[in-house]
N, C-alpha and C positions, 0 to 999 in steps of 0.2 A: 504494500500500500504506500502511495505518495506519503504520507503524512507521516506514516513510520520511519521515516529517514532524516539523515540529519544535513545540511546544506552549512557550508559555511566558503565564504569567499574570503580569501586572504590578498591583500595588495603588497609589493615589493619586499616579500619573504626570500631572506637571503640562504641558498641551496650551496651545499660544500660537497661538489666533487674533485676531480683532478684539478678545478678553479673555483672558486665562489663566483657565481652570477644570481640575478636577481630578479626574474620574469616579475612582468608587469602585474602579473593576476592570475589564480592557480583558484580553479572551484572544486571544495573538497566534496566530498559528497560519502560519510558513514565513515571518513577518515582517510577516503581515496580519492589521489591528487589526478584528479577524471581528465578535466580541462584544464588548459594552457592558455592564459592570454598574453599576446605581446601588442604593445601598443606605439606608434609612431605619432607624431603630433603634424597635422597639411597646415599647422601656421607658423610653429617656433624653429622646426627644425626644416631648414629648407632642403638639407642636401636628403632628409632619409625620406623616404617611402615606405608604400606598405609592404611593397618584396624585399625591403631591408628589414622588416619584423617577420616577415619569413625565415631571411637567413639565418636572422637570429635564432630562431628556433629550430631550424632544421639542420644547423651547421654546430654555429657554439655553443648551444644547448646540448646538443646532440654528443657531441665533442667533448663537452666538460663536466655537464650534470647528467648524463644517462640515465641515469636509476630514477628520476623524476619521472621518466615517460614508460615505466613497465608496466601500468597502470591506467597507460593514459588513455581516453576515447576518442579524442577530437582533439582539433586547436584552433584557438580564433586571434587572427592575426588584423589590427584596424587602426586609421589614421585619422579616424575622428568622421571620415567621411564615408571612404569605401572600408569596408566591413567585411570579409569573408571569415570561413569555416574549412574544417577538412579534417582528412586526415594527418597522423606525424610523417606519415612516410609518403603521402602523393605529393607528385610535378606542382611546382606553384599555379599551373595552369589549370589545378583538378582542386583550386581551392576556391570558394563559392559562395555569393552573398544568398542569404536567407531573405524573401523577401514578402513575408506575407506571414501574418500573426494566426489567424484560422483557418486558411487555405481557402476560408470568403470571398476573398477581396479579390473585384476585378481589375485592379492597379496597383502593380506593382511596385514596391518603396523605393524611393534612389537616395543616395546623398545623406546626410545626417539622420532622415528619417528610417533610413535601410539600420543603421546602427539600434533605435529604440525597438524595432520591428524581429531583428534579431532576437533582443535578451527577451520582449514581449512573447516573440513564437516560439523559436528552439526551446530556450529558457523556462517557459514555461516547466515548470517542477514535473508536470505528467508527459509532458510532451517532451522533455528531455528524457526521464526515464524510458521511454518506447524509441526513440532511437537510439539509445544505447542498448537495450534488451534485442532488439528487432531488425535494427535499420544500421547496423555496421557488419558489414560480411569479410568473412579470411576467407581465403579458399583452401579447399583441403590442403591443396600442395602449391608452391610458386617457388619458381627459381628465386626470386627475391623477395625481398620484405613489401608487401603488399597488403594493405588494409582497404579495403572500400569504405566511405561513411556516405548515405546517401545524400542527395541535395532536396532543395525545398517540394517541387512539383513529386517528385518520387514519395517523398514520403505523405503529403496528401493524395498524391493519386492510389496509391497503394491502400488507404485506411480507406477511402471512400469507396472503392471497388470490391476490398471485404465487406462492408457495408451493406451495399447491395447487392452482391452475391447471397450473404444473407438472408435478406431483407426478400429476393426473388426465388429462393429455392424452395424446390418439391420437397414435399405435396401443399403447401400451406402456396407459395408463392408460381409463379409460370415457368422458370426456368432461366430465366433468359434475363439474366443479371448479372454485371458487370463487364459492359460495355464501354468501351474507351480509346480516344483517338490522341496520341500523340504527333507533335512534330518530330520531322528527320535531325535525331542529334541529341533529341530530348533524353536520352536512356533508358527506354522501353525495357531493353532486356533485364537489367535492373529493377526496373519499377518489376515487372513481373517474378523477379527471385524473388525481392520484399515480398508480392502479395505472395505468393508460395508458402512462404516463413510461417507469413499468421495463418496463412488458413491450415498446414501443417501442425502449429504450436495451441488452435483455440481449442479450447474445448468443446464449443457450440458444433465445432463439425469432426464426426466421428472416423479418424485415419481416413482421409479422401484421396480418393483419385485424381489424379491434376496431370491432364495430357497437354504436351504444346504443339499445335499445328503449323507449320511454317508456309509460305509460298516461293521461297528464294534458298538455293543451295549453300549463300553463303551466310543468309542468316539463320540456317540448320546446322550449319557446321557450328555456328558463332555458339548459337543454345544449347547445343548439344556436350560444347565445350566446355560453357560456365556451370550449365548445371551439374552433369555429372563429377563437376569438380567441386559439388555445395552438397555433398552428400551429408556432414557433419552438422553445416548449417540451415538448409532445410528441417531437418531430421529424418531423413529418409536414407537407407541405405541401397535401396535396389532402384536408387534411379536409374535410368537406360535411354540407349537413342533405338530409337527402330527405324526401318527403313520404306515398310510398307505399312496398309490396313491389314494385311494376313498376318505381319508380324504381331503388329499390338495386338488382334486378337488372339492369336497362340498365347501372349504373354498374361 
């Protein structure tokens, strides 16, 4: 339960590894140091940026205090203005403004407002705990250190498509729930592990069956890849590709 946990945000808490450094903001969460914040200022300090509060944490953090991040979920790197999120170990490129407090809102937040929109949505105590429970995937095996943390649209499209999967399944409901149109780039594949996860991990639905239908070879390979590689994260160990209708049904 939210409420049974304990929240504490600590600001410029000084960490002794092979150097003392001093991240800007570290949210504990039941005594573990979850999140990482480093923060850059867009008016005092000209020369830094907010990929200079990246380096910093994925360089001399990395480098000096280690053991800070064995623990860690996320990190939110921001200059007061732009605002992103991510993983410790993804491309600066794979780190990501949050920008929508109940996944309501038909406009999107920019600029200072994307910062309150942040700690208002991710932040939220219930909605932080379900992306951390749900919405960060490892893959069973990687050549390297790889963590996925999802972005904004995945993790509401994903909640709302359980939802009405739900809300439309037999016998009580038509069948024909969870309907959903993404754009090219959006992370479909993704969004679709997420809803996997919960509908694997609810209770509400009894060990289900969860086939994925492709129309392109290379986004069969693509699925076939991620998932059978989410076998621990799902919780499903006999995931499989087939290659026909006669296969699936054999199976």
């Amino acid at each position: 339960e939210t409420d049974n946990n304990r929240y504490q945000m600590v600001n410029q808490l000084e960490i002794v590894g092979s150097e003392r450094r001093i991240p800007d903001g570290i949210l504990y969460i039941n005594g573990l140091p979850l999140v990482v914040f480093e923060f850059k200022s867009a008016i005092r300090e000209e020369e830094a940026t907010i990929y200079d509060a990246y380096v910093q944490l994925t360089v001399r953090y990395e480098r000096d205090i280690p053991e800070l991040f064995k623990y860690n979920a996320l990190c939110v790197i921001s200059d007061g203005v732009n605002n992103k999120m991510g993983s410790f170990f993804a491309p600066y490129e794979f780190f990501y403004a949050w920008r929508k407090i109940t996944g309501e809102e038909t406009v999107d937040r920019e600029g200072i407002d994307s910062l309150f929109t942040m700690v208002k949505g991710m932040f939220d105590s219930k909605r932080l705990l379900e992306v951390i429970r749900h919405f960060i995937y490892f893959p069973d095996t990687s050549r390297s250190e790889q963590k996925i943390v999802c972005r904004y649209p995945q993790y509401y499209a994903a909640n709302k498509l359980y939802e009405n999967i739900k809300l439309h399944r037999k016998p009580e409901g038509d069948g024909k729930g969870g309907t959903y149109f993404g754009a090219t780039g959006c992370g479909k594949s993704f969004t679709m592990l997420f809803l996997s996860r919960l509908l694997m991990k609810s209770i509400d639905f009894e060990s289900p069956t969860i086939v994925l239908i492709t129309d392109r070879i290379d986004l069969d390979d693509q699925l076939s890849g991620q998932f059978t590689g989410a076998k621990n994260y799902i919780g499903d160990q006999t995931v499989i590709s087939v290659k026909s209708r006669a296969e699936l049904r054999s199976e």
